[in-house]
Every structure is written in structure tokens, then in C-alpha cells.
TIBADO-377521 format. One line per field, with one value per residue (C-alpha): residue number from 1; y, z, x negated. Coordinates in Angstrom, 2 decimals. Layout:
N
num: [NUM / ...]
c2: [Y / ...]
c3: [Z / ...]
c1: [X / ...]
//
This chain:
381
num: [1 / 2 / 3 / 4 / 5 / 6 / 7 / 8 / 9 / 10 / 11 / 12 / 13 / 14 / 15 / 16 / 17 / 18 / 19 / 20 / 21 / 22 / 23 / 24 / 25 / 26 / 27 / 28 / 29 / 30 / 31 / 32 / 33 / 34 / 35 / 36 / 37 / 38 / 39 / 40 / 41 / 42 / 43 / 44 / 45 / 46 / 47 / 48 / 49 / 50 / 51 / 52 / 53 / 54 / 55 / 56 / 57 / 58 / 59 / 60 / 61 / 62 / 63 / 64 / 65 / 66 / 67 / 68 / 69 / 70 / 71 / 72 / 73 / 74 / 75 / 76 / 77 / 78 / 79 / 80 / 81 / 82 / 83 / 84 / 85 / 86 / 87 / 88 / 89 / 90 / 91 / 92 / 93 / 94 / 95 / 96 / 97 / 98 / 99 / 100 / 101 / 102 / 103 / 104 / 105 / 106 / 107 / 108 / 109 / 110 / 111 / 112 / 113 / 114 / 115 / 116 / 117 / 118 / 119 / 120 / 121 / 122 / 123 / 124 / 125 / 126 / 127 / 128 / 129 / 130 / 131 / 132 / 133 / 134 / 135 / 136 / 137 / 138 / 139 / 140 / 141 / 142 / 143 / 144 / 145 / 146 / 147 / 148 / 149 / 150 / 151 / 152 / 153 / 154 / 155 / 156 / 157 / 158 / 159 / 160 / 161 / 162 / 163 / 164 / 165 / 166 / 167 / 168 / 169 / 170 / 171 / 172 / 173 / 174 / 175 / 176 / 177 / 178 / 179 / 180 / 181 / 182 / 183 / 184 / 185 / 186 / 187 / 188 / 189 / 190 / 191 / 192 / 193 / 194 / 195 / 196 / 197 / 198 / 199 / 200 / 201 / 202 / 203 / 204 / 205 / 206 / 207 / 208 / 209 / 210 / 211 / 212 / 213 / 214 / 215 / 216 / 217 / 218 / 219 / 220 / 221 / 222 / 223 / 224 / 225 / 226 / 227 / 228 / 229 / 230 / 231 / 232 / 233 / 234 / 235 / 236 / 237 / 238 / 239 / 240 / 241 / 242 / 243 / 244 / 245 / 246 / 247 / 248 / 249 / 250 / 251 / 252 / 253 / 254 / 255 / 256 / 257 / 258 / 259 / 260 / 261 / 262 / 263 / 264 / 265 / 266 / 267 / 268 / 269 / 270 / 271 / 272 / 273 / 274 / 275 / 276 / 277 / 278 / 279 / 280 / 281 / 282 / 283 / 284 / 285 / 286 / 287 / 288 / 289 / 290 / 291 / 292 / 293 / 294 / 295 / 296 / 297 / 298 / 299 / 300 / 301 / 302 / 303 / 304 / 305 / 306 / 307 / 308 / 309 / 310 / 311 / 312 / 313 / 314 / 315 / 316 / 317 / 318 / 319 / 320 / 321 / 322 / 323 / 324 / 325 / 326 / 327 / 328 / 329 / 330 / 331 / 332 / 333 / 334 / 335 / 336 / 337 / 338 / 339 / 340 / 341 / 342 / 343 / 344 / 345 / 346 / 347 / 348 / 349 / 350 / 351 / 352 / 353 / 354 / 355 / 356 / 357 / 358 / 359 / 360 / 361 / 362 / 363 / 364 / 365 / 366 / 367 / 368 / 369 / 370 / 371 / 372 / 373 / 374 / 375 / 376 / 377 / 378 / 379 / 380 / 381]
c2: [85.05 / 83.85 / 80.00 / 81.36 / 83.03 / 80.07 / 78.10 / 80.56 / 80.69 / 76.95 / 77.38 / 79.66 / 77.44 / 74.42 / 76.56 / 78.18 / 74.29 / 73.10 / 75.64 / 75.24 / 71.57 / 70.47 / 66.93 / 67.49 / 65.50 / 62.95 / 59.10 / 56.19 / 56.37 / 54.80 / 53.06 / 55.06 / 51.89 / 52.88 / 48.89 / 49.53 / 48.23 / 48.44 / 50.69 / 50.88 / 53.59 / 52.93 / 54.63 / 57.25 / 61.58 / 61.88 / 59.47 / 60.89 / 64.09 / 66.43 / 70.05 / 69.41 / 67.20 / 64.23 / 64.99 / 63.15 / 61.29 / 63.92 / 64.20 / 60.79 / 61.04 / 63.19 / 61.88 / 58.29 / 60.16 / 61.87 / 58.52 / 56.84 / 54.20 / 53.24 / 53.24 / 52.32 / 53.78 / 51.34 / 51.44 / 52.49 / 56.05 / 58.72 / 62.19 / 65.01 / 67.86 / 67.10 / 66.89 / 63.95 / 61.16 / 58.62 / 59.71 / 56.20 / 55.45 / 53.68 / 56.36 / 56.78 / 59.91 / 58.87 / 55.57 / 53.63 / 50.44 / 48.25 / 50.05 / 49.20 / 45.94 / 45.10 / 45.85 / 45.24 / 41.14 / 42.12 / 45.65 / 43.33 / 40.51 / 43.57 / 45.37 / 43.10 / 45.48 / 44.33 / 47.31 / 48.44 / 52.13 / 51.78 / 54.93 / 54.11 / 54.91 / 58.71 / 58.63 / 55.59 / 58.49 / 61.36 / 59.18 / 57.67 / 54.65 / 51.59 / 53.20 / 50.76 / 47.91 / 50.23 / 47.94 / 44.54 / 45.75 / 46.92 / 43.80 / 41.99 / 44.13 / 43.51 / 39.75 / 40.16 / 42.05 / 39.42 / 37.05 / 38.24 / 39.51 / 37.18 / 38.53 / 42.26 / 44.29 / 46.35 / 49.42 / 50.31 / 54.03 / 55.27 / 58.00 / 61.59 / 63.99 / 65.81 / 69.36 / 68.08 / 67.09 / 64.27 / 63.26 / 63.41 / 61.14 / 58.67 / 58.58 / 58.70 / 55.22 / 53.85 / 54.30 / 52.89 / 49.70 / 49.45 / 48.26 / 45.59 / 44.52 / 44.76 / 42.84 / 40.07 / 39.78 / 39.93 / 37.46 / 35.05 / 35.64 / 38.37 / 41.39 / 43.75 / 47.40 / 50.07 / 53.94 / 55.91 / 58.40 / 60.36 / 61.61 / 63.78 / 65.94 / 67.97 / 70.03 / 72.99 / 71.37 / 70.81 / 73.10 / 72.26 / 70.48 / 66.71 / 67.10 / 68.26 / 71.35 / 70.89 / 70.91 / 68.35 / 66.24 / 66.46 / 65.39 / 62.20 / 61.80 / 62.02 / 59.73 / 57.11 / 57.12 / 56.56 / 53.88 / 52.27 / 53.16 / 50.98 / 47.50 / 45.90 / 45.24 / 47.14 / 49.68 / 48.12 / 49.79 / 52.89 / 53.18 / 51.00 / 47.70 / 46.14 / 44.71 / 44.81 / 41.57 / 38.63 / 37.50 / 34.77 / 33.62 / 30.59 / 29.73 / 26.01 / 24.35 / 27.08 / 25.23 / 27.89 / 28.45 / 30.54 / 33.28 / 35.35 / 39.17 / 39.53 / 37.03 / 36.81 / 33.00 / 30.24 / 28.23 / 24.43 / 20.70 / 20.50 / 18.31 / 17.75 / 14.90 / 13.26 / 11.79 / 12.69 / 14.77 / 16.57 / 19.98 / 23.44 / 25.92 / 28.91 / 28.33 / 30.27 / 29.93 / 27.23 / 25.63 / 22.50 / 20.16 / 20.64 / 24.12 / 23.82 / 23.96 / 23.56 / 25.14 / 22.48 / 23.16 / 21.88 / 24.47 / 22.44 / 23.58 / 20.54 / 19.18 / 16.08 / 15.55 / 13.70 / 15.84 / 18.73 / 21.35 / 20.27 / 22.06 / 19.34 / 16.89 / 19.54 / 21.96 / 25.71 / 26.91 / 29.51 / 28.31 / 25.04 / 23.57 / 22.96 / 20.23 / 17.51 / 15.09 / 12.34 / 14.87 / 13.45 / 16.53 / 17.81 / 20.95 / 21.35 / 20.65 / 23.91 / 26.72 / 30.08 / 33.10 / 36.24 / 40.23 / 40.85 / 38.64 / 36.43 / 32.54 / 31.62 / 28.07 / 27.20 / 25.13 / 27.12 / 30.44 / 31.86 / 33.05 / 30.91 / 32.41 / 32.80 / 32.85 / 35.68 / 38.00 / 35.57 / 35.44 / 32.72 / 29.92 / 26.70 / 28.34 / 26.33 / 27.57 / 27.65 / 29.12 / 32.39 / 35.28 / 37.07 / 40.57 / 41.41 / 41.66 / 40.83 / 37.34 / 36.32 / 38.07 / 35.57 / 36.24 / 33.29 / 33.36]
c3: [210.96 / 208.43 / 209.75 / 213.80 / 212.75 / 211.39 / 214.34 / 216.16 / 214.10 / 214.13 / 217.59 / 218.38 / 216.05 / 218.21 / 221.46 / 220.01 / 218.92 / 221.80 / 223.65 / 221.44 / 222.19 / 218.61 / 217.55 / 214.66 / 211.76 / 209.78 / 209.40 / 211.30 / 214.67 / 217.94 / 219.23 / 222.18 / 224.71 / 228.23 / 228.26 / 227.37 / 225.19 / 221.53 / 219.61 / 215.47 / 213.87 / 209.92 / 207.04 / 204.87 / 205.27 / 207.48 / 209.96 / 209.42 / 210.46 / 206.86 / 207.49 / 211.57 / 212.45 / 214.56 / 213.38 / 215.49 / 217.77 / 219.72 / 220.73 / 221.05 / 223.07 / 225.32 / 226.16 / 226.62 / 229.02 / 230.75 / 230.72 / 232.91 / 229.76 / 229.67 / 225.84 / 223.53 / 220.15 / 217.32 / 213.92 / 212.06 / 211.48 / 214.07 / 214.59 / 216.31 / 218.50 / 222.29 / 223.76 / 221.90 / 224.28 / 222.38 / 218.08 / 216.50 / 214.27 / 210.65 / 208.60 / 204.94 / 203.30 / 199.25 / 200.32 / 198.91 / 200.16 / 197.84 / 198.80 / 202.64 / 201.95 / 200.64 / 204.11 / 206.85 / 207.65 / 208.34 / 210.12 / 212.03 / 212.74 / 214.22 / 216.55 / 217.45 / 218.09 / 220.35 / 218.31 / 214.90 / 214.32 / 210.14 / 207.92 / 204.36 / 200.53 / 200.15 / 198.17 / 195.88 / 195.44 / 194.67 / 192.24 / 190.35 / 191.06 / 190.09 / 192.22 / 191.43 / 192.92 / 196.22 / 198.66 / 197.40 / 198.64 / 201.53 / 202.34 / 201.71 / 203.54 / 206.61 / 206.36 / 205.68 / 209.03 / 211.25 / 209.45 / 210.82 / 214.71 / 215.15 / 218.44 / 217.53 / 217.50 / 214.00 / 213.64 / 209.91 / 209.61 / 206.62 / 205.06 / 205.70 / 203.41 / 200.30 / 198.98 / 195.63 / 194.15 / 191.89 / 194.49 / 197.37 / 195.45 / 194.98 / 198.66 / 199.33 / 196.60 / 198.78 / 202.33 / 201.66 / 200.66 / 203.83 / 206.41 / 204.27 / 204.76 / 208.16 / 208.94 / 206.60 / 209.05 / 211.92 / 210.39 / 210.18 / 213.71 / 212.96 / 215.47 / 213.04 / 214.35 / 212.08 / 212.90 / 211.11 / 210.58 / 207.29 / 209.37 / 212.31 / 209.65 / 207.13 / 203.99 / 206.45 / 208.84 / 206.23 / 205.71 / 201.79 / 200.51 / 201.85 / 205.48 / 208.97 / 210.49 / 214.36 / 214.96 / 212.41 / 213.53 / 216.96 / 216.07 / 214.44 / 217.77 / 219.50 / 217.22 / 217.79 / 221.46 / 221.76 / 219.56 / 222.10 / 224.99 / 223.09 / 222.60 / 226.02 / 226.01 / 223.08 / 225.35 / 228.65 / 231.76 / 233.02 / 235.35 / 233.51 / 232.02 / 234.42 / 237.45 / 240.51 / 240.51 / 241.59 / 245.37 / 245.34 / 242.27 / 241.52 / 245.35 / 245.02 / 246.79 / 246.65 / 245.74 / 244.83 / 242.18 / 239.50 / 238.51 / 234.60 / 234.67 / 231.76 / 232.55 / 236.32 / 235.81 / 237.09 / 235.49 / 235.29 / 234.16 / 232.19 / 233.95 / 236.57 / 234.59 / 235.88 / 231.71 / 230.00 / 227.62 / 229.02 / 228.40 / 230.73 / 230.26 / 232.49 / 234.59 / 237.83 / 240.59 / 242.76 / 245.27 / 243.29 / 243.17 / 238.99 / 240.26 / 242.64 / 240.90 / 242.42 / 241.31 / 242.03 / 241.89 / 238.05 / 236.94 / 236.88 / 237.15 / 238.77 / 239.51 / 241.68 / 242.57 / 239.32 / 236.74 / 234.93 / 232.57 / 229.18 / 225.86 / 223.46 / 221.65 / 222.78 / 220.34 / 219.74 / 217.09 / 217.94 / 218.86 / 220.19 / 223.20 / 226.59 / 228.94 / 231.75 / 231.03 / 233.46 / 234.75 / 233.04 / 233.12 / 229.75 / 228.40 / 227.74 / 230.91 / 232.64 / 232.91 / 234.27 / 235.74 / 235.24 / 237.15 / 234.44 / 235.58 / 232.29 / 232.37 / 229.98 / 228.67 / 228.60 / 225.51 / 223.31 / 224.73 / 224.26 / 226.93 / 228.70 / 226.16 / 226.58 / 222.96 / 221.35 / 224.76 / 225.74 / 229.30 / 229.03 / 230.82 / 229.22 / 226.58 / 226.02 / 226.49 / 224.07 / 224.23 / 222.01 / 221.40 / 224.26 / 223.97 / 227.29 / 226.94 / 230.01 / 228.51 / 228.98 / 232.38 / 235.16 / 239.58 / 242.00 / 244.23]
c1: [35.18 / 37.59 / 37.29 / 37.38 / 41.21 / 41.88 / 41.47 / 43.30 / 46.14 / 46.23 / 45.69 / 48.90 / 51.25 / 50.43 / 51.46 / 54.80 / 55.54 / 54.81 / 56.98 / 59.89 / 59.73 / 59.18 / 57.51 / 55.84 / 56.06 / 58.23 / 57.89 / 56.16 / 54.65 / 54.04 / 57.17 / 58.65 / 60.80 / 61.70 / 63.49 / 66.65 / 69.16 / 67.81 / 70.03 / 69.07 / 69.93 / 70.28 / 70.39 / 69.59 / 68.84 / 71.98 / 70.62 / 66.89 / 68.55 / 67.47 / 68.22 / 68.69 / 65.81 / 67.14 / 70.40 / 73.52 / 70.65 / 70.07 / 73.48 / 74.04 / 70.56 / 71.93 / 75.23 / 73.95 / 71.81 / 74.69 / 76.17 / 74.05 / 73.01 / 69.44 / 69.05 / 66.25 / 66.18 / 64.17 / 62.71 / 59.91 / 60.53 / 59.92 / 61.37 / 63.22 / 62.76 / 61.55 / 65.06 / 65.58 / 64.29 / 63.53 / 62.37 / 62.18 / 64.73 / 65.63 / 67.00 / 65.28 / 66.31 / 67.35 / 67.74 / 71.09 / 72.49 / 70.68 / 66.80 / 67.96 / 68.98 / 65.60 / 64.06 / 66.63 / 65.42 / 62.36 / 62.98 / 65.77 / 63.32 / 60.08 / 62.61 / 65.46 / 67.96 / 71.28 / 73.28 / 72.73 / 74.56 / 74.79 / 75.80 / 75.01 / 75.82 / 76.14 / 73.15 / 75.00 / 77.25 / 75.11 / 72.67 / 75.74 / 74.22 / 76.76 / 79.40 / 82.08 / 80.14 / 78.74 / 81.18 / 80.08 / 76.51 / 77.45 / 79.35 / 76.02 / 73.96 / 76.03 / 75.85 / 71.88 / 72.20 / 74.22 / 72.39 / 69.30 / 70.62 / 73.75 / 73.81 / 73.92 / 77.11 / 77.08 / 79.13 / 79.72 / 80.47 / 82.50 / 80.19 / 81.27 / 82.05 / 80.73 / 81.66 / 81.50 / 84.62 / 83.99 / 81.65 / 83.93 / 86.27 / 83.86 / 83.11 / 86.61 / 86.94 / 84.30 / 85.22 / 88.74 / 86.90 / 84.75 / 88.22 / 88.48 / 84.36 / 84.37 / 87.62 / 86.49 / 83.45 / 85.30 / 87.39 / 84.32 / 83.28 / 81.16 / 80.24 / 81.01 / 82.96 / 84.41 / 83.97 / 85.80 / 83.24 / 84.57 / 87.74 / 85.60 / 83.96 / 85.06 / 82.86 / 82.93 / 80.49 / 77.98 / 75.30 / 73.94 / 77.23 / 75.64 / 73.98 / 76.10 / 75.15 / 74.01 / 77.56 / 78.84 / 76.02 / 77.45 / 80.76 / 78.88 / 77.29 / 80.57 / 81.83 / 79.03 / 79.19 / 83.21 / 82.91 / 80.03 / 81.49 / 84.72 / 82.66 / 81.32 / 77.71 / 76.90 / 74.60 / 74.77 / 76.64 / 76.42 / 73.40 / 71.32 / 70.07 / 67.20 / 68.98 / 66.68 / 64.43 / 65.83 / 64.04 / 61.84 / 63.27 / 61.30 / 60.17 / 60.03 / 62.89 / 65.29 / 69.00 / 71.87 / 74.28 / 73.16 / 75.58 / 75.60 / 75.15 / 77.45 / 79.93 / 80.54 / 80.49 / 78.11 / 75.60 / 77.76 / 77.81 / 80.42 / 83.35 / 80.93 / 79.10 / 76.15 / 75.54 / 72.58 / 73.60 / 76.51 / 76.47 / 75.87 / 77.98 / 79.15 / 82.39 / 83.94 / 81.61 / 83.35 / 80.39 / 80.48 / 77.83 / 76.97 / 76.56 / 73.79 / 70.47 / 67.06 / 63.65 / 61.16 / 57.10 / 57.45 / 59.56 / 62.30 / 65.86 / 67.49 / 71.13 / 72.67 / 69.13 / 67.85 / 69.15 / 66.97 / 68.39 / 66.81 / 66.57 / 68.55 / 65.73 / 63.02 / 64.43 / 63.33 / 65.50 / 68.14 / 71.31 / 69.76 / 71.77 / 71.29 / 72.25 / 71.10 / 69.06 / 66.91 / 63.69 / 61.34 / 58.59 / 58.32 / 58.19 / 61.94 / 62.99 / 60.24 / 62.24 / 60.49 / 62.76 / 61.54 / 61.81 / 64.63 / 67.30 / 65.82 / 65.75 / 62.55 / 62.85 / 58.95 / 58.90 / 60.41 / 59.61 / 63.34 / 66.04 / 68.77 / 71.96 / 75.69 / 76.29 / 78.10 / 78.11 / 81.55 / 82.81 / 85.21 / 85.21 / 83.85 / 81.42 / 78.69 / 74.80 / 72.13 / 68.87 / 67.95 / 65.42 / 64.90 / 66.62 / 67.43 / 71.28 / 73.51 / 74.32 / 70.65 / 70.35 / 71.13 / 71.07 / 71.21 / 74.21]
//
């Protein structure tokens, strides 16, 4: 009898969950992806959402959603209440800089993110843990970040606040520091953004003295998504990431100019060489010959008739270049478009690249890790 209420009661709780909306449980799980653009967020309890599970990413959730942004959350952690739509996320509660830092390459490398959101070093501040040296790691963990996602935009939040005192001065010490970090990275090209987070909350919207009530969490959330909404590309446009598939992209034969999602601009020789070697790069779409390309039954992508867009010396690094060579039928001249407005080069398995999301005439292309951002996402014109 005993065991049979039991079962009931375990029973019930599952239904009133259930009904309530709740998911159940802290820490890793399945990956949840509807294709969007890979958000990360990062850091410790107060991105884990302790005390209001899912903390600001349900609000950010929701006005993504209200946004018309097609949004995928990433990382190896997993939580939240069911009207957050997507649970996975990189927030460690207890975690300081340095602990993150230990992890980030490889988290980086698994889920690729094109945005990182990064909130990190209260609990520097509550463990006393070499406070005086807090920015130095948090410089370094940035460049460990950009190191290992050039391509990602990272917004460094100033930490909010803390109802303790001698605590709150220390954070107060610390964010003053983190200006300084992020404009020396912007400084050396990096995609670094600053949110002042610190300013939107104050002790009153904390519930224990450390973590944001629903409402404080909010205000993060509010926070995050002005600052998005601020940096192009950072979570697509409005409406959503996957253009509709390209027609018969590949149909052999096809000649047309090839135009950049991101940019507006065309796929071009530069100066509208015929040398091997001269380099593609996106330009305003203008007709011209070195912007008519041809998909032959090789996979080529050819120009002026003789000329085949070619991964430099067959390389498959990141950041290798790309330009015309004599078609000569080898693997870094195949080139494969796929449903996502992606340009595959076959050799090295990465995506045709405008580097650094730029729209400016003349930049030069490389090829990179697919991500599925609107500077690898090409339509024939």
C-alpha cells in the first residue's frame, strides 16, 4: 500500500509540474537548436538563473521571440521553466573568471556560438578571491574567447550589484576596470561590446543580497536585448535567419552574379583580373564580367570562361584566401551551395566568408567554419 501511494504521489507531482510548465532539473542535457543564430550565455549563478530558474533568459527568450529573431541558445547546461524556448546555456553557479577560463576553448570550439552574452566575477568578489587582479583575468578570458570564435561578437557585462558593502565596492573597483578591457579589444580589432549592466539594477531588485528577483532579472534581459538589437548581425534580422533556398542552385550551366546576404555586394575579381592569383572579394553588383560565375557539372564556380574560384595552395585553415586560378579540377576549386544560402568549399569543408561580418567594398574573402551568419550566406542574382 505504502509503495502504490508512492507512485501516486510521484504520480501527481509529475502532473502539477507538468501543468505549471516546469523542466525539471539542473545541468547537462540534450541540446535544444531550432537553426538559429547561436547565442552563449556565460557565466556564473546569475546567468544559471539561482533563486529564479532561467533567470534573464527567459526574458530575453521572450522578447527575441516578440522580435521576430530566430535565436539559438548553446552550452552545456540546461534549465528553466517551459516558457523559456530554448534551456541550454553556460552559466556555472560559484564559478569565477579564472574556473571559466579553464573551459571556454573548448565549450567555444563544441557549440560555435556567433554571440557570446558574458557576465562574470561576482563570485571573485564574494570568495575574496585575488580581487585586485579580477580585470587582468577577465581581459584574458576575453582574448581566450575571440581567440577561439574570431567571428563572434562578445558583450562583456559589468556585474550587477551586491547588498554588501565592502562587497559592493569591490564590484564597483572592478566594473570601472572593465571600459578599459573592452576598448583595448576593440582597439585591436576585436568584436568585443560593453553593457553596462551594473547601472539597470540596484540592491532592491535582489532577492538574497547576490541574485535578481524575476524582475531584476528582467531588467538584465532588457538590457541584453538593446544591446543586440545595437550590433548588426549579432542575432540576425527580425523574421529570421534561414533565407528561403536558393532555386536550382547548383544546376550545371547556370551563369549569374552571386550576391552576399549580409553585405548587399557581389561575389568579384578584384580589378577585374584575369591573373591567377588575383583575389575575390565582394564589390557593388555592376554586371561585369569578374562577376558572372558559372556552376559547371564539376562543382566548379567559374569566371571569364577559364577561371575557377580556388582555395589559395589548397588550404583549409581559417582565414585561408580565395581567388582565381586556371580550372584545373581539384578539390579546392569544387565548391557545393547548399538550402542555407551557404557556399561549401569541398576540400576543406568550410563556408565561403566575408571576414569580420564587413560590408565594405573591396574586403577580401576567405573561407571559415561554417556558422550560418549572413556573411557566409550567399543568393544568385
Amino acid at each position: 500500500m505504502r509503495a502504490w501511494r508512492r507512485s501516486l504521489g510521484v504520480a501527481l507531482l509529475t502532473v502539477v509540474m507538468a501543468s505549471l510548465g516546469t523542466v525539471l532539473g539542473t545541468g547537462a542535457a540534450g541540446a535544444e537548436s531550432n537553426g538559429g543564430v547561436r547565442v552563449m550565455p556565460l557565466g556564473d549563478s546569475i546567468t544559471e538563473g539561482t533563486q529564479v530558474p532561467g533567470g534573464y533568459r527567459i526574458g530575453l527568450w521572450q522578447r527575441l521571440a516578440s522580435g521576430r529573431y530566430t535565436v539559438d541558445f548553446v552550452g552545456s547546461q540546461f534549465n528553466g521553466p517551459g516558457s523559456l524556448g530554448d534551456h541550454d546555456h553556460e552559466g556555472h553557479p560559484g564559478w569565477r573568471i579564472d574556473q571559466i577560463d579553464a573551459n571556454i576553448t573548448g565549450w567555444a570550439r563544441n557549440y560555435n556560438p556567433r554571440t557570446v552574452l558574458l557576465h562574470i566575477g561576482t563570485n571573485d568578489i564574494l570568495q575574496n578571491y585575488n580581487v585586485s587582479s579580477a580585470p587582468q583575468r577577465l581581459s584574458t578570458l576575453i582574448d581566450h574567447i575571440t581567440a577561439a570564435v574570431p567571428n563572434a561578437d562578445v558583450f562583456v557585462a559589468t556585474i550587477i550589484p551586491l547588498s554588501n558593502s565592502g562587497q559592493e565596492a569591490n564590484a564597483r573597483t572592478f566594473n570601472a576596470a572593465v571600459p578599459g578591457i573592452v576598448q583595448s579589444k576593440v582597439s585591436s580589432g576585436k568584436r568585443v561590446h560593453l553593457v553596462d549592466m551594473h547601472s539597470k539594477l540596484t540592491t532592491g531588485d535582489l532577492i538574497d543580497g547576490i541574485h535578481p528577483t524575476a524582475g531584476g532579472y528582467d531588467k538584465m534581459a532588457a538590457a541584453w536585448y538593446a544591446a543586440l538589437q545595437s550590433v548588426s548581425g549579432s542575432i540576425g534580422e527580425p523574421g529570421g535567419t534561414q533565407p528561403s533556398p536558393t532555386p536550382t542552385p547548383t544546376a550545371p550551366g547556370s551563369t549569374s552574379a552571386i550576391r552576399g546576404v549580409g553585405s548587399g555586394r557581389c561575389l568579384d575579381v578584384t580589378g577585374v583580373s584575369q591573373a591567377n592569383g588575383a583575389q575575390a572579394q565582394i564589390y557593388d553588383c555592376n554586371g561585369q564580367a569578374n562577376q558572372q560565375w558559372t556552376s559547371t557539372s564539376a562543382s566548379e564556380l567559374r569566371v571569364y570562361g577559364n577561371k575557377c574560384l580556388d582555395v589559395n595552395g589548397g588550404g583549409t585553415a581559417d582565414g585561408a584566401s580565395v581567388i582565381i586560378w586556371d580550372c584545373n579540377g581539384q578539390n579546392n576549386q569544387k565548391w557545393r551551395f547548399n538550402s542555407d544560402g551557404t557556399i561549401t568549399a569541398v576540400g576543406a569543408n568550410k563556408c565561403l566568408d566575408v571576414p569580420n561580418y564587413s560590408t565594405a567594398n573591396g574586403v577580401k574573402l576567405q573561407i571559415w567554419s561554417c556558422n550560418g551568419g549572413a556573411n557566409q550566406r550567399w543568393t544568385r542574382v
